[in-house]
N, CA, C and O atoms as a MOPAC input file, in Angstrom:
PM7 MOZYME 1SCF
protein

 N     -0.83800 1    25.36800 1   -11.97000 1
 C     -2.01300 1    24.54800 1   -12.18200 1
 C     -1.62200 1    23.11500 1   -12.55400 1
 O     -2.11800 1    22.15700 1   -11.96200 1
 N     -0.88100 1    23.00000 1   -13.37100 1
 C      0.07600 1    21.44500 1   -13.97200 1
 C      0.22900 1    20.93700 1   -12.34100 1
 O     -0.22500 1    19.86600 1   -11.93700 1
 N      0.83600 1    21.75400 1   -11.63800 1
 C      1.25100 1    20.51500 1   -10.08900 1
 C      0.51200 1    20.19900 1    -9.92500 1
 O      0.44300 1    18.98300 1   -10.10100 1
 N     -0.71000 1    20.87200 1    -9.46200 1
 C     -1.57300 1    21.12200 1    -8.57500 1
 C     -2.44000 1    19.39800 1    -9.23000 1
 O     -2.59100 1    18.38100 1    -8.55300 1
 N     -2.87900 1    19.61600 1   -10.76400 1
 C     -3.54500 1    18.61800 1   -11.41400 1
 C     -2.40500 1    17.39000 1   -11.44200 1
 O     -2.99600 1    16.36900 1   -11.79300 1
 N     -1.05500 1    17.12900 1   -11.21100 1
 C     -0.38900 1    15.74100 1   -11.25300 1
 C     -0.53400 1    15.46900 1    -9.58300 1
 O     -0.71600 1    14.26500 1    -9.40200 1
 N     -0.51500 1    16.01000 1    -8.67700 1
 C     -0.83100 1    16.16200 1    -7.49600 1
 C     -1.79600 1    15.67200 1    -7.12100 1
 O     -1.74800 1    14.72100 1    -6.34100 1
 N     -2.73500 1    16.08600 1    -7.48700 1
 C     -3.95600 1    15.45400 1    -7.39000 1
 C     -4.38100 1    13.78700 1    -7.93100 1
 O     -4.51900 1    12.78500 1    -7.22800 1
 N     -4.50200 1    13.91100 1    -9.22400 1
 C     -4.01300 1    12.68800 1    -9.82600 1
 C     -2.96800 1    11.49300 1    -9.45700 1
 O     -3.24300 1    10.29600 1    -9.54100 1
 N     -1.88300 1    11.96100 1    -9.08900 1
 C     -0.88300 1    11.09400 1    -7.94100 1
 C     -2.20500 1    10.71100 1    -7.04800 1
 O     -2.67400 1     9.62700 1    -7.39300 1
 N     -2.94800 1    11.38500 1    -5.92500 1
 C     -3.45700 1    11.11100 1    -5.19200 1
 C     -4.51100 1    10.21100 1    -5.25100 1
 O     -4.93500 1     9.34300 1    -4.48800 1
 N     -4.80800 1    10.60100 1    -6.26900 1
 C     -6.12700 1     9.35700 1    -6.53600 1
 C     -5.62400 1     7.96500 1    -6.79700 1
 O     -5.97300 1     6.96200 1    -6.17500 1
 N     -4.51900 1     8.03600 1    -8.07300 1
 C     -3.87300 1     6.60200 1    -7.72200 1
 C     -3.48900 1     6.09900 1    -6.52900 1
 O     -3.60200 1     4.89100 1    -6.32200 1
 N     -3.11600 1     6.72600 1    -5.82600 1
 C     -2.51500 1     5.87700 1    -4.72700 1
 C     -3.64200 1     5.51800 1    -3.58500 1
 O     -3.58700 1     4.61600 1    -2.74900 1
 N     -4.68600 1     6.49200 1    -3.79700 1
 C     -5.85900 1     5.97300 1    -2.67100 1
 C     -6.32900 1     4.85900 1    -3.69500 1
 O     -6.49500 1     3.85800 1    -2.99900 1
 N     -6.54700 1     4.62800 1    -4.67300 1
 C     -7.54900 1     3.65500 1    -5.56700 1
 C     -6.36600 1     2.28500 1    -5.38400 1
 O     -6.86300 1     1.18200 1    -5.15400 1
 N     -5.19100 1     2.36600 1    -5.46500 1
 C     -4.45800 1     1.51900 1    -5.17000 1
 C     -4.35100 1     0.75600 1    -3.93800 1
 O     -4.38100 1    -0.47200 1    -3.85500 1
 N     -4.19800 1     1.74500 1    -2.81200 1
 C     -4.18300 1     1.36300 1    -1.44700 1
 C     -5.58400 1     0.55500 1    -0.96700 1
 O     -5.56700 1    -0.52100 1    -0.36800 1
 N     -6.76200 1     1.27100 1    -1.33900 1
 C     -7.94600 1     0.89100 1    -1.32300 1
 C     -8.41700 1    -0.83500 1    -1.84800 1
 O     -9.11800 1    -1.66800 1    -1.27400 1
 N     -7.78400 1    -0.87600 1    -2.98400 1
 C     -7.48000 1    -2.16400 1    -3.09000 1
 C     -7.03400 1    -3.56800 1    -2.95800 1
 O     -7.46900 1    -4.64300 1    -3.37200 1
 N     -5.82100 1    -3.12700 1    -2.10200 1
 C     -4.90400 1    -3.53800 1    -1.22200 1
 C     -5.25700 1    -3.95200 1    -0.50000 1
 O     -5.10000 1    -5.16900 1    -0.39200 1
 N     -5.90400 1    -3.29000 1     0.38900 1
 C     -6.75200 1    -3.56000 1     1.64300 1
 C     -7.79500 1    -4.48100 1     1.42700 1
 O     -7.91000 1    -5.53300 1     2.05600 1
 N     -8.77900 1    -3.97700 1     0.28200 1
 C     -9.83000 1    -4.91800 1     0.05100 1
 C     -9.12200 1    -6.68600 1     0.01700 1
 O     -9.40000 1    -7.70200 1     0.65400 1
 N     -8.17500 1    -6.39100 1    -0.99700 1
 C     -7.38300 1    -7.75600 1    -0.91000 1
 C     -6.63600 1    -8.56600 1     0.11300 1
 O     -6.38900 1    -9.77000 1     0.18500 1
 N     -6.33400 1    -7.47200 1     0.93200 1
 C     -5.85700 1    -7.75400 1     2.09300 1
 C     -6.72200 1    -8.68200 1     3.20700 1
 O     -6.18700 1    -9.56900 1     3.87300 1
 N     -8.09100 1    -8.34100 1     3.29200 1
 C     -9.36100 1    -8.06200 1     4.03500 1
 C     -9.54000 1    -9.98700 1     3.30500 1
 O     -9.51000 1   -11.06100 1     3.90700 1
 N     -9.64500 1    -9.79600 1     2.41900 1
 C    -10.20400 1   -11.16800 1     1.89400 1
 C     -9.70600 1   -12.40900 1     1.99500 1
 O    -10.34100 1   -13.45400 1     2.13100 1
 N     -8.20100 1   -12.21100 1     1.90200 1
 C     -7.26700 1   -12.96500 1     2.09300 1
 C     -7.11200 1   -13.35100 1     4.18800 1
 O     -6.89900 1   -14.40400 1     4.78800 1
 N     -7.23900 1   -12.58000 1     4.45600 1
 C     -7.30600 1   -12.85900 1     6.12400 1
 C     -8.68000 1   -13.51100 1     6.41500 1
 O     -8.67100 1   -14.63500 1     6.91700 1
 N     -9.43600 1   -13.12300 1     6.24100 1
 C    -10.97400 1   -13.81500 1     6.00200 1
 C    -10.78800 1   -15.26100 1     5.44300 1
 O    -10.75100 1   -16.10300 1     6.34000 1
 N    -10.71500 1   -15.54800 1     4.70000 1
 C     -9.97500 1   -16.68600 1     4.08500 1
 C     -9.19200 1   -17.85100 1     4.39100 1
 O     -9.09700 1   -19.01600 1     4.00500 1
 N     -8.58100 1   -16.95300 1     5.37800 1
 C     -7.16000 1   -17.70800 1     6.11600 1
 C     -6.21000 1   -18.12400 1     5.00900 1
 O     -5.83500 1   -19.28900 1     4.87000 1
 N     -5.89500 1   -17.27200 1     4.34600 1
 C     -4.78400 1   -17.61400 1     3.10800 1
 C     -4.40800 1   -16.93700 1     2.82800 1
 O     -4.19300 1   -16.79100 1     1.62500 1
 N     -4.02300 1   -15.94500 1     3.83000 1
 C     -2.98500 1   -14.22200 1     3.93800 1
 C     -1.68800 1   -15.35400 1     4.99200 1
 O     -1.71600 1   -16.03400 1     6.01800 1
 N     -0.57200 1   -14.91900 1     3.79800 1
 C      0.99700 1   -15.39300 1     4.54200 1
 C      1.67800 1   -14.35100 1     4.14600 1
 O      1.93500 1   -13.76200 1     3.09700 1
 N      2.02100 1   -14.24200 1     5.86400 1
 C      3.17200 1   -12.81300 1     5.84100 1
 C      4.51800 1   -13.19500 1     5.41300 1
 O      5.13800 1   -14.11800 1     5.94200 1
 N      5.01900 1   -12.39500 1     4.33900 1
 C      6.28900 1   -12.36400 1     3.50200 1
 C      7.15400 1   -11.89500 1     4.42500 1
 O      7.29700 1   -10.70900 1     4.12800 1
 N      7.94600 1   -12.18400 1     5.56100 1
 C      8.84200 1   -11.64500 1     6.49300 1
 C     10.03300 1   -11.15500 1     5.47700 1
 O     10.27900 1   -10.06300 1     5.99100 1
 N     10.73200 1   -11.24100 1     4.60800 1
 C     11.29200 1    -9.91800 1     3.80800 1
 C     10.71800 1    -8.76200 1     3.95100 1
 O     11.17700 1    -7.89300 1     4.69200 1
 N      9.37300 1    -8.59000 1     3.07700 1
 C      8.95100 1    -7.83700 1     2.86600 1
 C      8.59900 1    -6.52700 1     3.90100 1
 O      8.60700 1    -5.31600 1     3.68100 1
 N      8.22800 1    -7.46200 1     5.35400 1
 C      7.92800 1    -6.86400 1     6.92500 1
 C      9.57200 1    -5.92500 1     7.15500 1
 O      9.76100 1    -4.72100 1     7.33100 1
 N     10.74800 1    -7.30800 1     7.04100 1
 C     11.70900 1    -6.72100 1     7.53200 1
 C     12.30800 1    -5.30200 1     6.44200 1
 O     12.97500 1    -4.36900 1     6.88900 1
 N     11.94500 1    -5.41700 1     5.19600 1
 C     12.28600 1    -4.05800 1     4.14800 1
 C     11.41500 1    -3.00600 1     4.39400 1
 O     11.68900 1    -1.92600 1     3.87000 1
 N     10.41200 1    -3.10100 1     5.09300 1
 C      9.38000 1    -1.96300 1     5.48800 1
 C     10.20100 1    -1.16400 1     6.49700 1
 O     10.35100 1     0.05000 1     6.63000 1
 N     10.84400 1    -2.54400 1     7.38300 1
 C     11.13700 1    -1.67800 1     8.61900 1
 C     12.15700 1    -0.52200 1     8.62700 1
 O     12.25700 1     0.57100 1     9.18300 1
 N     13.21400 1    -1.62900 1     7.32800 1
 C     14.66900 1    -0.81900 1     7.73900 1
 C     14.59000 1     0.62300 1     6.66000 1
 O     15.45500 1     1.49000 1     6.52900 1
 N     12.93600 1     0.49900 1     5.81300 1
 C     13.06500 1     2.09100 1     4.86300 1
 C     12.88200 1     2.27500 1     5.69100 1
 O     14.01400 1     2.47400 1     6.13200 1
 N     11.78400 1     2.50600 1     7.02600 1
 C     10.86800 1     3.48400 1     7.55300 1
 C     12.20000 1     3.92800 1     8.88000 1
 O     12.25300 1     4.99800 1     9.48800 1
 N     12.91400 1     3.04100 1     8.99700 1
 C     13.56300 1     3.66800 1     9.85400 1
 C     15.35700 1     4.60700 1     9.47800 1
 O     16.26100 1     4.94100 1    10.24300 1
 N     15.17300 1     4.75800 1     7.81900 1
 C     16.50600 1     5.54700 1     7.42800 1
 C     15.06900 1     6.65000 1     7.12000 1
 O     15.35800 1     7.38800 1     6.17900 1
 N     13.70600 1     6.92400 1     7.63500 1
 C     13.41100 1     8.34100 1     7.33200 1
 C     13.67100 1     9.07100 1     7.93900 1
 O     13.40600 1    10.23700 1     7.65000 1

């Protein structure tokens, strides 16, 4: 029951987080004052590609 409830809980943070993100994301492009951090693009790439 303990997993099951940090599990869950994990989950909600990370949707309430992500959710946010986006909203911020959303506003900032709207805006025209979203600048892409090319580090940040290129560190996405090279985790997603040692999965």
């Amino acid at each position: 029951m303990q997993k099951n409830m940090v599990s869950r809980i994990s989950q909600e943070v990370r949707t309430a987080t992500t959710t946010g993100d986006i909203q911020a994301l959303k506003r900032a492009v709207t805006a025209e004052e979203y600048v892409p951090d090319p580090m940040k693009i290129a560190d996405k790439i090279l985790f997603m590609v040692g999965d």
